[in-house]
C-alpha positions as CSV (number, residue, x, y, z in Angstrom):
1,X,0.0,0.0,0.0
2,X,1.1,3.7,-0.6
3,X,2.0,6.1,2.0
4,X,-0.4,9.2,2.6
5,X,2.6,11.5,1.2
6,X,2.7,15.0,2.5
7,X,-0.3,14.6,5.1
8,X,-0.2,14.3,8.4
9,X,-3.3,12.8,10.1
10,X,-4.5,14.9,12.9
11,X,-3.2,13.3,16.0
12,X,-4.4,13.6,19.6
13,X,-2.1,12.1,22.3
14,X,-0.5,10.4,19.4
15,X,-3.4,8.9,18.1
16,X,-5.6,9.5,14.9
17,X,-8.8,11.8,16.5
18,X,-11.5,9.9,17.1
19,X,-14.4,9.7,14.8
20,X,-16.5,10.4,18.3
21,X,-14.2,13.9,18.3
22,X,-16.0,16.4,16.5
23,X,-13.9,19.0,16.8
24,X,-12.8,21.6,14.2
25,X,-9.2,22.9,14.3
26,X,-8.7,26.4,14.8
27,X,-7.1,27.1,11.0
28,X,-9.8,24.6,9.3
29,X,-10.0,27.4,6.2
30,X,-6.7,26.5,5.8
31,X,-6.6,22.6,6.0
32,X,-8.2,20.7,3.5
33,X,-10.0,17.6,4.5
34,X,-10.4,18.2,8.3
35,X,-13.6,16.3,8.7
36,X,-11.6,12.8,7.8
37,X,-8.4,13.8,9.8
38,X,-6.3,15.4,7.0
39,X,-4.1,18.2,7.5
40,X,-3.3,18.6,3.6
41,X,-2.9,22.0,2.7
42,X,-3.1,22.1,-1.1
43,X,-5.3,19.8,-3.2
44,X,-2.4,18.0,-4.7
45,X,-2.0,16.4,-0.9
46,X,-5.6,15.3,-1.0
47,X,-5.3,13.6,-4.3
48,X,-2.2,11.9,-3.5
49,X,-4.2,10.5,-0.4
50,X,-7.4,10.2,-2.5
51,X,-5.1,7.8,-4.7
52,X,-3.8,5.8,-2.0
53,X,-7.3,5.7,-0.6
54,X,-8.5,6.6,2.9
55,X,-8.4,4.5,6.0
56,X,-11.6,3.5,7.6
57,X,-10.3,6.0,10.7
58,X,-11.2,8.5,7.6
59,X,-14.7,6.8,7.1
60,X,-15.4,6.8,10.7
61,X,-14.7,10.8,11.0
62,X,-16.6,11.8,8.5
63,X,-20.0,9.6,9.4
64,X,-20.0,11.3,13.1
65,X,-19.9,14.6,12.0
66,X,-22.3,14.0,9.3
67,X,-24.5,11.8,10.6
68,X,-24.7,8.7,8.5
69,X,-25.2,5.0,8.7
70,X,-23.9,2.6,6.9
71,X,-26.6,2.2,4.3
72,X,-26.3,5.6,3.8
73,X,-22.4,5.5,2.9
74,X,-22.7,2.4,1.4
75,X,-25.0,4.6,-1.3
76,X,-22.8,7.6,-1.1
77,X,-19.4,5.4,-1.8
78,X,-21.3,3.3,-4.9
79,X,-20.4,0.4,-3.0
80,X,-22.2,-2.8,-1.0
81,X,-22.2,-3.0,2.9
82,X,-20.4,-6.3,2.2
83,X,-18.2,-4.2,0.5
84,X,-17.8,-1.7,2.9
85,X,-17.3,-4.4,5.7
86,X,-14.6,-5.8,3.7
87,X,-12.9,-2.6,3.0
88,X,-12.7,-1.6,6.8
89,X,-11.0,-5.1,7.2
90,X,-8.8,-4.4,5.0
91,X,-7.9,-0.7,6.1
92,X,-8.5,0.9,2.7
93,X,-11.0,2.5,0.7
94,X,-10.0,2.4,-2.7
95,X,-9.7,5.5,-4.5
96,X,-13.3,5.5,-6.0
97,X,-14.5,5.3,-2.5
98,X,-12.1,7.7,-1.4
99,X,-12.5,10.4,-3.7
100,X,-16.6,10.2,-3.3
101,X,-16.1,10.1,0.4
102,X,-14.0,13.4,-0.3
103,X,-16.7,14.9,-2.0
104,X,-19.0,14.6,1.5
105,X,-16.2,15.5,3.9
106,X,-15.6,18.7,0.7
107,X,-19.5,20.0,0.7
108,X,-19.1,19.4,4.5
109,X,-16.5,22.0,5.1
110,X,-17.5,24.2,3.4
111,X,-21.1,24.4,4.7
112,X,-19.8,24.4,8.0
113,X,-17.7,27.7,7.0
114,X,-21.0,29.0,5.3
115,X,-22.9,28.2,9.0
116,X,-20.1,30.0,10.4
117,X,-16.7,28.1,10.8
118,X,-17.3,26.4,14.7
119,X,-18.7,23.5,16.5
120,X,-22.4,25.1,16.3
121,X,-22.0,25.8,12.3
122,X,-21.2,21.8,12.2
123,X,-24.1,20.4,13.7
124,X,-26.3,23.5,11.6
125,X,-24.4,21.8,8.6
126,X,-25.1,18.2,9.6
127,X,-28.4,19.0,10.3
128,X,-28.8,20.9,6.8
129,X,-27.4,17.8,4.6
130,X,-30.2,16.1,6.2
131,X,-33.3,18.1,5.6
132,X,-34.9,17.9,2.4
133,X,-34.7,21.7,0.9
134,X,-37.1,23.3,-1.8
135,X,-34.0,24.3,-3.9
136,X,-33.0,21.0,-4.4
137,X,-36.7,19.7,-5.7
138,X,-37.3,18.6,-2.0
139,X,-34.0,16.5,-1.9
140,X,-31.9,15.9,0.5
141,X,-28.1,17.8,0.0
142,X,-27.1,14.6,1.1
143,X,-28.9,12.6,-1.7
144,X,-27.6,15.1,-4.3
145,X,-24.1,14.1,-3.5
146,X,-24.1,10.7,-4.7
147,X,-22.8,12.4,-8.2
148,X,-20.0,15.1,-8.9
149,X,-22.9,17.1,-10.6
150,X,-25.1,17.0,-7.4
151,X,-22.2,18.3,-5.8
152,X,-21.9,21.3,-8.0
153,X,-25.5,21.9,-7.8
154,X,-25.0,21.6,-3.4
155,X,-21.9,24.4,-4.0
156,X,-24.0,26.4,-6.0
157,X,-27.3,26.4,-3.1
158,X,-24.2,27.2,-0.7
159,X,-22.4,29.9,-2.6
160,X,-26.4,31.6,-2.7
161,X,-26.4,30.8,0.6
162,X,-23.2,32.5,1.5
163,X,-23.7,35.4,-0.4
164,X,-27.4,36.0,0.6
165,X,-28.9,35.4,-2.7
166,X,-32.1,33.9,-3.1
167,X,-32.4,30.8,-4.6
């Protein structure tokens, strides 16, 4: 397996945070990738761990702070839970499953810097990739990120949002 080049997971007493630790860092407009415990800080880190695929430490983070089950990122990720189960045996996503988990743990930041960049903006943005919203023909944000071009239409409803611009 490949080394995460470049990246340094975000360590707590020498461990990998918790998934149950949903904290932001201080400098998360600076980090990419916070919500899976990546302190990359261009985007050519994240694809080079994107390409060696994310840990299940990785998977973990990014369902507490947004909520999901395992049916849920088993949809997200394209994959089975059989899959899923294997992969976490394993200890690798591949990158498939790595770069669509990205694309949560992306829309994810960056609503939680539209909600206001703390603790309270990321249960506002957990909350908010869970409610079904008119903009998004009474879809979830979640469900609309199953596919790259859900995602753009998600960072288009949050760019409105961010700029006060009604949708």
């Amino acid at each position: 397996m490949a080394e995460m080049p470049r990246v340094t997971p975000e360590l707590t007493n020498g461990k990998i945070m918790s998934a149950s630790a949903r904290t932001i860092p201080e400098a998360a407009a600076d980090v990419l990738g916070w919500s899976l415990g990546l302190r990359a800080r261009s985007t050519a880190d994240v694809l080079d761990c994107v390409k060696a695929g994310f840990t299940p430490d990785a998977l973990e983070r990014i369902r507490a702070f947004v909520g999901l089950d395992d049916d849920e990122i088993a949809r997200i990720l394209g994959t089975s839970l059989r899959t899923l189960a294997r992969r976490r045996k394993a200890g690798r996503l591949d990158s498939e499953e790595s770069d669509r988990l990205y694309r949560i743990a992306r829309q994810f930041e960056r609503a939680v810097d539209v909600f206001g960049g703390d603790g309270l903006a990321a249960e506002e943005a957990r909350q908010w990739f869970h409610t079904p919203l008119w903009a998004l023909g009474h879809e979830t944000p979640l469900s609309y990120l199953q596919t790259e071009t859900g995602a753009m239409e998600v960072d288009a409803l949050l760019d409105r949002i961010d700029y006060s611009v009604l949708a």
